[in-house]
N, C-alpha and C positions, 0 to 999 in steps of 0.2 A: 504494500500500500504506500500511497506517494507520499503521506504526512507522515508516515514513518519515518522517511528520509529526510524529510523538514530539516529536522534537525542537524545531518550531515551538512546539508546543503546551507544551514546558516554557521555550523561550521568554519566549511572551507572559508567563506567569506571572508568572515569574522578575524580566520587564523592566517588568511593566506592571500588573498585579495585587498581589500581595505590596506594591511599592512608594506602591503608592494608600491602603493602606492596611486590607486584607482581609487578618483573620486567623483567621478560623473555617475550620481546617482540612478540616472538610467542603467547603466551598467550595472552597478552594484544591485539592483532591484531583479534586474535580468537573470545574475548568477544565483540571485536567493528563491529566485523562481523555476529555473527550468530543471527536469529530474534528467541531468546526466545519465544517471543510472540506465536508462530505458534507451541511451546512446552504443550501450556495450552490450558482448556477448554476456550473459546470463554468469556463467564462471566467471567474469571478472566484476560484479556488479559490487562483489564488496567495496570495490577496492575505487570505485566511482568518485567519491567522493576525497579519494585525497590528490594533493596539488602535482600530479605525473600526468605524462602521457600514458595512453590505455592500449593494446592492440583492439582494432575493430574489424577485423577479416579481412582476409583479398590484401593481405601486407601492408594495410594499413592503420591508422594511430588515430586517435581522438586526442586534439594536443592538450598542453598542460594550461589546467584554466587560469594560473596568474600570468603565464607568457601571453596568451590569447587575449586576457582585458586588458594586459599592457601596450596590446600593439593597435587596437582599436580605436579612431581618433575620438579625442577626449577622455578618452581612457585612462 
């Protein structure tokens, strides 16, 4: 359930975002809202919520979500 994750996902923010240095509140509302999770293969759903890139099939990566708000203009 997705308000399970809530809390991962104000988390990462919290610990790893905000901190990097992302202050455009759209953004920061963005990353408190969307469930990663549901971005990844099922075996890595733990792991959704911490600041890494993820594999996502076909050799490819879900990248890391403090490089990704960092590079986002106003970010």
């Amino acid at each position: 359930m997705d308000s399970d994750r809530a809390i991962e996902r104000q988390r990462l923010v919290d610990q790893y975002i905000v901190p990097s240095g992302v202050k455009d509140p759209d953004v920061i509302a963005t990353m408190r809202h969307v469930p990663r999770h549901r971005f990844v293969p099922a075996r890595y759903s733990i792991f959704a919520y911490i600041d890494g890139p993820l594999p996502i099939g076909h050799d490819q990566t879900i990248s890391q979500p403090s490089l990704v708000t960092n590079t986002t203009p106003g970010g």
